[in-house]
VOPAGU-2260 file (C-alpha; in pm, 1 decimal, decimal comma):
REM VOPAGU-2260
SITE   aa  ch    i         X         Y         Z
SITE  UNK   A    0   11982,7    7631,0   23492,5
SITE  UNK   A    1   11874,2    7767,0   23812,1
SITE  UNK   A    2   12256,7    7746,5   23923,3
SITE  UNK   A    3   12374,2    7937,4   23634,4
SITE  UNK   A    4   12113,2    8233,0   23691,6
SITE  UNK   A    5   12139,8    8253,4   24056,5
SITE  UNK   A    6   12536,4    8311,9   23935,1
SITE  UNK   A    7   12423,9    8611,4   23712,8
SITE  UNK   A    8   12179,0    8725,1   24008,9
SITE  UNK   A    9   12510,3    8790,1   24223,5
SITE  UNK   A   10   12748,5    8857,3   23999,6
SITE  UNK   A   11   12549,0    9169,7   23862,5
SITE  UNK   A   12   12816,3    9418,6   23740,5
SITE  UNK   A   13   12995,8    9146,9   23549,8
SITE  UNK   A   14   12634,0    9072,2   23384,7
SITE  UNK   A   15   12626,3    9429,3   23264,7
SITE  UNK   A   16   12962,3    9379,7   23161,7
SITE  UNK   A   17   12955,5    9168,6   22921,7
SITE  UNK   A   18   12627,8    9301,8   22816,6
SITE  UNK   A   19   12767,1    9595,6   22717,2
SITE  UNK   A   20   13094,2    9374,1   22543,2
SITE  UNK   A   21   12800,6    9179,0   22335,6
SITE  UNK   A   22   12678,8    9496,9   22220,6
SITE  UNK   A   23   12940,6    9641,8   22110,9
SITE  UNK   A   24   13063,1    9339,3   21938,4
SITE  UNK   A   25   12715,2    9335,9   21733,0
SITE  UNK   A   26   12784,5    9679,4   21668,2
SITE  UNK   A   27   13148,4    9591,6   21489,7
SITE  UNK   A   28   12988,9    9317,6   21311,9
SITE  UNK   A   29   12740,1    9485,6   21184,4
SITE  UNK   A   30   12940,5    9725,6   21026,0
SITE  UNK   A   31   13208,6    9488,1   20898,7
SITE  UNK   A   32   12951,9    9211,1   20786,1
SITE  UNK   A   33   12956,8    9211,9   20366,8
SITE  UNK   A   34   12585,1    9137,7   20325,5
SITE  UNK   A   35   12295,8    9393,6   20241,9
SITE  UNK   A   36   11935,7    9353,4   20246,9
SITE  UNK   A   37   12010,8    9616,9   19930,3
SITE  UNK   A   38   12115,1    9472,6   19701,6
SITE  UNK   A   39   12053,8    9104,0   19775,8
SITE  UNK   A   40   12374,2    8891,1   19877,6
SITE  UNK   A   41   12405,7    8676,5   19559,2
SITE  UNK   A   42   12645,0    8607,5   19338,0
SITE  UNK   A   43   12723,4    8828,6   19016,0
SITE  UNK   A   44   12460,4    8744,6   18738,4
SITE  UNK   A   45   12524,1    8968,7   18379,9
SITE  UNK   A   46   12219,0    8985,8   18148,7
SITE  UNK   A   47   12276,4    8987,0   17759,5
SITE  UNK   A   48   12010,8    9097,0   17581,1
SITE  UNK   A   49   11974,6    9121,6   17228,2
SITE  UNK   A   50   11665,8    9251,6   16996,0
SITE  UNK   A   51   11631,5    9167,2   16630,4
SITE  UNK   A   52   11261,7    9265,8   16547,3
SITE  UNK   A   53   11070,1    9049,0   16245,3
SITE  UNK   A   54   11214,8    8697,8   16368,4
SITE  UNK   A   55   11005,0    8441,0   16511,5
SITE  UNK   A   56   11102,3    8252,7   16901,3
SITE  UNK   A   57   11242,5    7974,4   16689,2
SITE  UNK   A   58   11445,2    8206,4   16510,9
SITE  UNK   A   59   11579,4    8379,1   16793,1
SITE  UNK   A   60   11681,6    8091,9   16960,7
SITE  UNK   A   61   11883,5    7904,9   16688,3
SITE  UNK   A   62   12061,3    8252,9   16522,1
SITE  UNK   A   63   12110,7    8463,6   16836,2
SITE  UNK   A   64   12043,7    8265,4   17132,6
SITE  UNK   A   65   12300,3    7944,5   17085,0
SITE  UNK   A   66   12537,4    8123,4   16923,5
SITE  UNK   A   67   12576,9    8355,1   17183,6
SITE  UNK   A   68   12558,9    8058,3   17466,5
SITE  UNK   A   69   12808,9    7888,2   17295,0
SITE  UNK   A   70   13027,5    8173,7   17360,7
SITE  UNK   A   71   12926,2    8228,9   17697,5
SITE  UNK   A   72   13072,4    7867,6   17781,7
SITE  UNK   A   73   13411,4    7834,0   17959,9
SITE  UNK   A   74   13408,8    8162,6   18071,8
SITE  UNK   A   75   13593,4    8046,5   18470,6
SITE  UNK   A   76   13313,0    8046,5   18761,2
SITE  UNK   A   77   13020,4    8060,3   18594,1
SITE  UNK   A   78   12790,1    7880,5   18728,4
SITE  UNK   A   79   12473,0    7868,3   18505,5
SITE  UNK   A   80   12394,4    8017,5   18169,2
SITE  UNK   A   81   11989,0    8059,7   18131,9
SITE  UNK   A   82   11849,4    8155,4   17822,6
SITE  UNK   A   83   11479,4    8288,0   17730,8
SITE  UNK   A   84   11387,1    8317,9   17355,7
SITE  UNK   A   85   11050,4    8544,4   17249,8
SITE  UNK   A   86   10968,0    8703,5   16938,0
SITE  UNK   A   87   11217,7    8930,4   16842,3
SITE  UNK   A   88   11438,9    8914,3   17185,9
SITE  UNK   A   89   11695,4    8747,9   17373,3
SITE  UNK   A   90   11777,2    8717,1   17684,8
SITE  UNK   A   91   12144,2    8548,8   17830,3
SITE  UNK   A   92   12133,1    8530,6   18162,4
SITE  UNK   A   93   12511,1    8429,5   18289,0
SITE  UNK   A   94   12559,9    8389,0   18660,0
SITE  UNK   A   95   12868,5    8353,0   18837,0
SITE  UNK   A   96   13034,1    8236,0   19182,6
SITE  UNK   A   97   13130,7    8468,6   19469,5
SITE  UNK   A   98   13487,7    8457,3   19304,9
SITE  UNK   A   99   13440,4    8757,5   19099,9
SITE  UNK   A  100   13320,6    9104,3   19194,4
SITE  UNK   A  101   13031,1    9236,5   18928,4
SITE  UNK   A  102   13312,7    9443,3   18738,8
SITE  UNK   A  103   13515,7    9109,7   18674,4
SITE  UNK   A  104   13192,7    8927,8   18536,0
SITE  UNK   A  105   13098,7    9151,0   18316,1
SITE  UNK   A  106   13426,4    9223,5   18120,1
SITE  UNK   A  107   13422,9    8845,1   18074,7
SITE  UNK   A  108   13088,8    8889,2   17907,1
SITE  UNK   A  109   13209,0    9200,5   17723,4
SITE  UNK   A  110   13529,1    8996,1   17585,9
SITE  UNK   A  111   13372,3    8692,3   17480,5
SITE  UNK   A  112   13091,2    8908,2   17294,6
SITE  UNK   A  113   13382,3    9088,8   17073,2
SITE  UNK   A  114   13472,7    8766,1   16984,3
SITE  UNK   A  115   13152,8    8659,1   16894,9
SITE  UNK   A  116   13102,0    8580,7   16484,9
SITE  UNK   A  117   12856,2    8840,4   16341,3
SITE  UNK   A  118   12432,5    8837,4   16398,2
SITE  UNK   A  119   12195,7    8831,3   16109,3
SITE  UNK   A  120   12077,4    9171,6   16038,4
SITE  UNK   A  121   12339,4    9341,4   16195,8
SITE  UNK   A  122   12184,6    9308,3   16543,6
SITE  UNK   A  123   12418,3    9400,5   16855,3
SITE  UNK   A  124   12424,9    9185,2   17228,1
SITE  UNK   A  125   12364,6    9434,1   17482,9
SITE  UNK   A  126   12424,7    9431,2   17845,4
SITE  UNK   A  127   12150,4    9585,9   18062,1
SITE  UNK   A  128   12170,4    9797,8   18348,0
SITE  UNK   A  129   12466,2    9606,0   18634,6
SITE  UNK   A  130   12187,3    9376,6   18855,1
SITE  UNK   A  131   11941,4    9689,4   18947,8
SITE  UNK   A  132   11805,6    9587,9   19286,2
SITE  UNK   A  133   11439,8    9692,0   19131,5
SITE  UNK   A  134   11260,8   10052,3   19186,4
SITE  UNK   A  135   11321,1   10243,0   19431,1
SITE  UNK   A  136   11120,3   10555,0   19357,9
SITE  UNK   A  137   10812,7   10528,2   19128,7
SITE  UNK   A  138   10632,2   10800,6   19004,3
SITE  UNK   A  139   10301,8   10958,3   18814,9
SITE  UNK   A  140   10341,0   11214,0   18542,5
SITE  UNK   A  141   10067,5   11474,3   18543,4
SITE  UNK   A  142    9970,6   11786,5   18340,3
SITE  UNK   A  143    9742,3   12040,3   18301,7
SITE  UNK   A  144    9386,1   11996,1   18184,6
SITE  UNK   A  145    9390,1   11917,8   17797,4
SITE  UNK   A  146    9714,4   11703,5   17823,8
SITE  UNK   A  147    9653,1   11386,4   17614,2
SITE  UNK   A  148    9842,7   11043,5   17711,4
SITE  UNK   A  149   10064,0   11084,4   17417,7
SITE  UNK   A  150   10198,8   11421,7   17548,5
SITE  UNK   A  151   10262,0   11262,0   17873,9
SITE  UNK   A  152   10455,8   11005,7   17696,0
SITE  UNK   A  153   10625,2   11271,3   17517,5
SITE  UNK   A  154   10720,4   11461,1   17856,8
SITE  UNK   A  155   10819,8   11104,2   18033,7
SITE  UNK   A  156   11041,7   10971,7   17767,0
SITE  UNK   A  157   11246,5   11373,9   17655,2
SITE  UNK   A  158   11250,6   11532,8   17976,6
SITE  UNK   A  159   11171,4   11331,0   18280,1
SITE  UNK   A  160   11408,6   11041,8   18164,0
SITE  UNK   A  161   11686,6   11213,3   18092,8
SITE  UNK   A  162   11677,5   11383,8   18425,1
SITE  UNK   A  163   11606,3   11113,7   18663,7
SITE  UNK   A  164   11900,7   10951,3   18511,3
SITE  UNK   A  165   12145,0   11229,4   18542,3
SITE  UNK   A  166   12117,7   11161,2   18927,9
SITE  UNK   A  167   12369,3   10992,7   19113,5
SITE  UNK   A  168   12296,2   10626,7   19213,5
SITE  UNK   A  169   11948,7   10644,6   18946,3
SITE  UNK   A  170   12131,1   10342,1   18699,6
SITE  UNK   A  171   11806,9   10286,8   18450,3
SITE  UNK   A  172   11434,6   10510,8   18389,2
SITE  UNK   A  173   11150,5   10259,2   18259,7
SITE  UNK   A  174   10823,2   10454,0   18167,8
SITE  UNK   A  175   10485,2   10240,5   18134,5
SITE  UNK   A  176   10158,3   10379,9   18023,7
SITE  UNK   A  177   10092,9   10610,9   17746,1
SITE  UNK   A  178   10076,2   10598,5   17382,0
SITE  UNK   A  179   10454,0   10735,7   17180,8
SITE  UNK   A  180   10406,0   10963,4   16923,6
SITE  UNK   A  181   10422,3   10918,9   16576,0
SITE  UNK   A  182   10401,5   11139,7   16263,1
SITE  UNK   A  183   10166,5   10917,9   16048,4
SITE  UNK   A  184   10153,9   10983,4   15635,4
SITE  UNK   A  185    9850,1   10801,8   15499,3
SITE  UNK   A  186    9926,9   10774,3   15074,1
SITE  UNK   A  187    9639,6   10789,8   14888,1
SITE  UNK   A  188    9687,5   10525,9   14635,7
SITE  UNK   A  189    9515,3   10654,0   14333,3
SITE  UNK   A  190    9709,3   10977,3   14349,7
SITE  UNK   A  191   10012,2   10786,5   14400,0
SITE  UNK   A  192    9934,5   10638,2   14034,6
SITE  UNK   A  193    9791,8   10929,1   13868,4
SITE  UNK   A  194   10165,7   11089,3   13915,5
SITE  UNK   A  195   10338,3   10782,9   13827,4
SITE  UNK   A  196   10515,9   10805,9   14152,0
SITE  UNK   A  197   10614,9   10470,2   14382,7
SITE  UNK   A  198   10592,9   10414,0   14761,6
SITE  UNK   A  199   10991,3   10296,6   14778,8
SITE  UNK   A  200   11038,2   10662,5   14568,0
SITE  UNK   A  201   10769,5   10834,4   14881,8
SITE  UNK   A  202   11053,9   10654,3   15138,7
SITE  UNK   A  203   11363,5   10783,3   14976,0
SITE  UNK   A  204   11261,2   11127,2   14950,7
SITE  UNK   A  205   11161,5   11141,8   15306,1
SITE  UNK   A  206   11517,9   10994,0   15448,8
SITE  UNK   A  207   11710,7   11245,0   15216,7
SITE  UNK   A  208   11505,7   11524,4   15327,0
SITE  UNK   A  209   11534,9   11468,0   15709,0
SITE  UNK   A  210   11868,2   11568,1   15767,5
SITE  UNK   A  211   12180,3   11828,9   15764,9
SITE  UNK   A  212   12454,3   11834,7   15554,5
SITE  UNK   A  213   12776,0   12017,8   15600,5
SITE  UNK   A  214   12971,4   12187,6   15283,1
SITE  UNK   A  215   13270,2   12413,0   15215,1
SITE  UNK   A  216   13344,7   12699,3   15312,8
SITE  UNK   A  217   13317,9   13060,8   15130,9
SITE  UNK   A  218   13605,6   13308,1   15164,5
SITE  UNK   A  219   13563,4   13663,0   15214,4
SITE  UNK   A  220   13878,0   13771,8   15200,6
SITE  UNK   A  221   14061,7   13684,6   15546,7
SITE  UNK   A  222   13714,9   13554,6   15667,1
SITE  UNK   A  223   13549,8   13227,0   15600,5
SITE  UNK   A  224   13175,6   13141,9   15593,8
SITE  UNK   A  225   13104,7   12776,3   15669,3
SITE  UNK   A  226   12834,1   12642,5   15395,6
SITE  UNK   A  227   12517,3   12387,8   15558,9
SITE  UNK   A  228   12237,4   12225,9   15430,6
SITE  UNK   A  229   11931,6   12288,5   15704,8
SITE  UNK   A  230   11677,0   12001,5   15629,8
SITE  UNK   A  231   11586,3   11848,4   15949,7
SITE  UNK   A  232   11246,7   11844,2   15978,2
SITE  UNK   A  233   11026,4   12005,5   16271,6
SITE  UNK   A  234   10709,1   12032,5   16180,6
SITE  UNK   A  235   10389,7   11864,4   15968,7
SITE  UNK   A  236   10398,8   12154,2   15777,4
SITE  UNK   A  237   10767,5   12075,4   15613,6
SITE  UNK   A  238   10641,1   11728,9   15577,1
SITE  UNK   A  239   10379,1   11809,8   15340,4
SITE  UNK   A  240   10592,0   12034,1   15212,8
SITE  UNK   A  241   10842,7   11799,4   15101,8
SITE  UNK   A  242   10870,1   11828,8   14760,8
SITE  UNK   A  243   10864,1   11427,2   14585,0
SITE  UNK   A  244   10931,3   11486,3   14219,9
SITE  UNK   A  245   10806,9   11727,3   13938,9
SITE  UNK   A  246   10551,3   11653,7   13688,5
SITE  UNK   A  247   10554,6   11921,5   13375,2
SITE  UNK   A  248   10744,1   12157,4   13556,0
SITE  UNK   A  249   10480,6   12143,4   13841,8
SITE  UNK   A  250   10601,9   12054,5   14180,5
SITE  UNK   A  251   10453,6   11715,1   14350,0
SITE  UNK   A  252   10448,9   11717,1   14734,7
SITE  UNK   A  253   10368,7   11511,1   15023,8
SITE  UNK   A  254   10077,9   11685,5   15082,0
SITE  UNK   A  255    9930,2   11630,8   14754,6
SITE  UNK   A  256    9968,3   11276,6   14714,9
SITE  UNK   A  257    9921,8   11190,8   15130,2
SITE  UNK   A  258    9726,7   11346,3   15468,4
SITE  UNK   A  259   10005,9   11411,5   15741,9
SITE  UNK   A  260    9860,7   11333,0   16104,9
SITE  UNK   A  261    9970,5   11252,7   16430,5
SITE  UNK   A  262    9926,4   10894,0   16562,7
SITE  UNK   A  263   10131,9   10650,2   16806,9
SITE  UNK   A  264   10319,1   10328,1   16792,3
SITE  UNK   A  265   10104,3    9990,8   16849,0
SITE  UNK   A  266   10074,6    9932,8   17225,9
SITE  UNK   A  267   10132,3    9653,6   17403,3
SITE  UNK   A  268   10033,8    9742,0   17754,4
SITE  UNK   A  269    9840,5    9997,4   17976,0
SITE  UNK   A  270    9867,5   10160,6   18294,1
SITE  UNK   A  271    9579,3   10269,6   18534,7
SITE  UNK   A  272    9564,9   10399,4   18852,2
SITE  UNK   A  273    9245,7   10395,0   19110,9
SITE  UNK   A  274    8991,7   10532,0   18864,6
SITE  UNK   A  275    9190,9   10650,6   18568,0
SITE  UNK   A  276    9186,2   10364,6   18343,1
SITE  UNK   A  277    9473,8   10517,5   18153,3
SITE  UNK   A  278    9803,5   10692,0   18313,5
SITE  UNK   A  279   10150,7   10752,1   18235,1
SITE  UNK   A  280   10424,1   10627,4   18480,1
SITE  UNK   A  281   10792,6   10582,4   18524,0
SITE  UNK   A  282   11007,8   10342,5   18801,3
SITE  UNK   A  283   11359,0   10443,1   18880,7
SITE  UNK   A  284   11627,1   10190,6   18936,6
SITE  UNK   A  285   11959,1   10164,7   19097,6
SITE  UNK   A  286   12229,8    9925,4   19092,2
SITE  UNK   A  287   12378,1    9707,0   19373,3
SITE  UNK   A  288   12677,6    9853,5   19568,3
SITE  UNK   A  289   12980,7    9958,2   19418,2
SITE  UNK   A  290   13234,0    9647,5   19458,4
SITE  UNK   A  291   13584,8    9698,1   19452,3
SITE  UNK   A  292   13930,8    9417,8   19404,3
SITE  UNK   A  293   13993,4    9465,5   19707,6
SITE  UNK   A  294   13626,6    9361,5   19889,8
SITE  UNK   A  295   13579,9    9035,3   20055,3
SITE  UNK   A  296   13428,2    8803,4   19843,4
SITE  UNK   A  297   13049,5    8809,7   19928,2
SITE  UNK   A  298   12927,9    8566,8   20170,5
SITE  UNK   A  299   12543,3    8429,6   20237,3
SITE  UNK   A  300   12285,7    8255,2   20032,7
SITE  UNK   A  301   12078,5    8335,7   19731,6
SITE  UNK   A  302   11739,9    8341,1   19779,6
SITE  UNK   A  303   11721,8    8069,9   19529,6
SITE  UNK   A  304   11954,8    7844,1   19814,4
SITE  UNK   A  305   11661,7    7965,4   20094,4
């Protein structure tokens, strides 16, 4: 030891040298090297997820679950298929070697789905959002004194949403927090029966009257006027103006039979903040790298290896 440093003591500008050779070969590797601390170096892993609300865990699992399992199986270099079954949801996870790029993976998924025999009730598999490395920007939505939860829910899920994921690189919005609006019709039951109307009649009415219809067309002379039915509805006003069904020539509406308010879905989770016990949030998520054919094939261990 002492012989090799009384060499680097006399042989200073070599030292320096190959100092500066070490650096820049760091340098080159660095820049060449195929591993990120964003996203993390592991393999490609494509979630399926698929929601059928109503059906029990035990359900889940033996309609949706297996069956789609069973079609995830000899798909080449997958190495694991994990499955999680809760009321109403599934969740496929499917994770593959280093021998396919993300893009490869997931039209394997995508193909054996399409091939996959049809779901009770119509339900669909989804794919979420391509391996999001997790938030990178989360933020607090705020308004003016008088603003209720529900209108920040409102503003989070319409506006701020939408926007955050028009921007480049921004691959999935989740808000948390907040109440969602609802337009709430409470039926008073003994008017119901004094018109001799039904709930299931209440329903249909509503679903025909919430939407636009398109007609014909009028001619006036070399002109044309296109012909639409306008019945979307805006307002609570229209909705208890809705007419249900006439009784002696006297018009029954929604308002007569119900009281139109404004109420929210059933939560299942809060958000606070320091002092305020009740906020409205949203996290913004972005996927891993783009990957293309012609990229290495990722090297290093998954954290579940470390």
């Amino acid at each position: 030891m002492n012989a090799v440093i009384a060499f680097g003591l006399r042989q200073r500008v070599l030292m320096v040298l190959l100092l500066l050779f070490m650096f820049g070969v760091g340098i080159v590797s660095f820049i060449k090297l195929n591993i990120e601390a964003y996203p993390d170096p592991v393999p490609p892993l494509v979630d399926v997820v698929t929601q059928n609300p109503g059906q029990s865990a035990e359900e889940i699992e033996r309609y949706i679950t297996i069956p789609i399992e069973i079609q995830m199986s000899g798909i080449p270099n997958v190495t694991a298929v994990r499955t999680i079954s809760l009321f109403g949801l599934s969740d496929v996870k499917v994770q593959f070697t280093y021998a396919f790029t993300y893009d490869e993976a997931q039209q394997w998924v995508i193909n054996r789905l399409a091939q996959l025999s049809p779901l009770p009730n119509g339900v669909t598999p989804q794919i979420s959002p391509d391996s999001p490395i997790g938030e990178i920007y989360r933020y607090r939505v705020v308004g003016p004194p008088g603003f209720s939860v529900t209108d920040l829910k409102t503003i989070q899920d319409w506006v701020l949403e939408r926007r955050f994921k028009a921007v480049p690189g921004v691959i999935d919005v989740t808000g948390w927090g907040g109440k969602t609006k609802t337009y709430d019709i409470t039926v008073d039951l003994d008017k119901l029966l004094s018109y001799g109307i039904t709930l299931p009649q209440v329903l249909q009415v509503l679903n025909n009257s919430n939407i636009n219809v398109g007609g014909q067309t009028v001619n006036f002379g070399p002109q044309a006027a296109i012909v639409r039915g306008v019945g979307l509805i805006h307002s609570m006003d229209q909705i208890r103006d809705t007419m249900i069904t006439a009784v002696n020539g006297v018009p029954v509406k929604i308002g007569d039979i119900a009281i139109v308010g404004v109420g929210h879905q059933p939560r299942l989770g809060i958000a606070g903040q320091d002092d305020d016990d009740e906020i409205v949030q949203g996290i913004a998520d972005a996927p891993r790298r783009a990957e293309h054919a012609d990229d290495p094939p990722r090297r290093g261990r998954s954290r579940e290896d470390q």
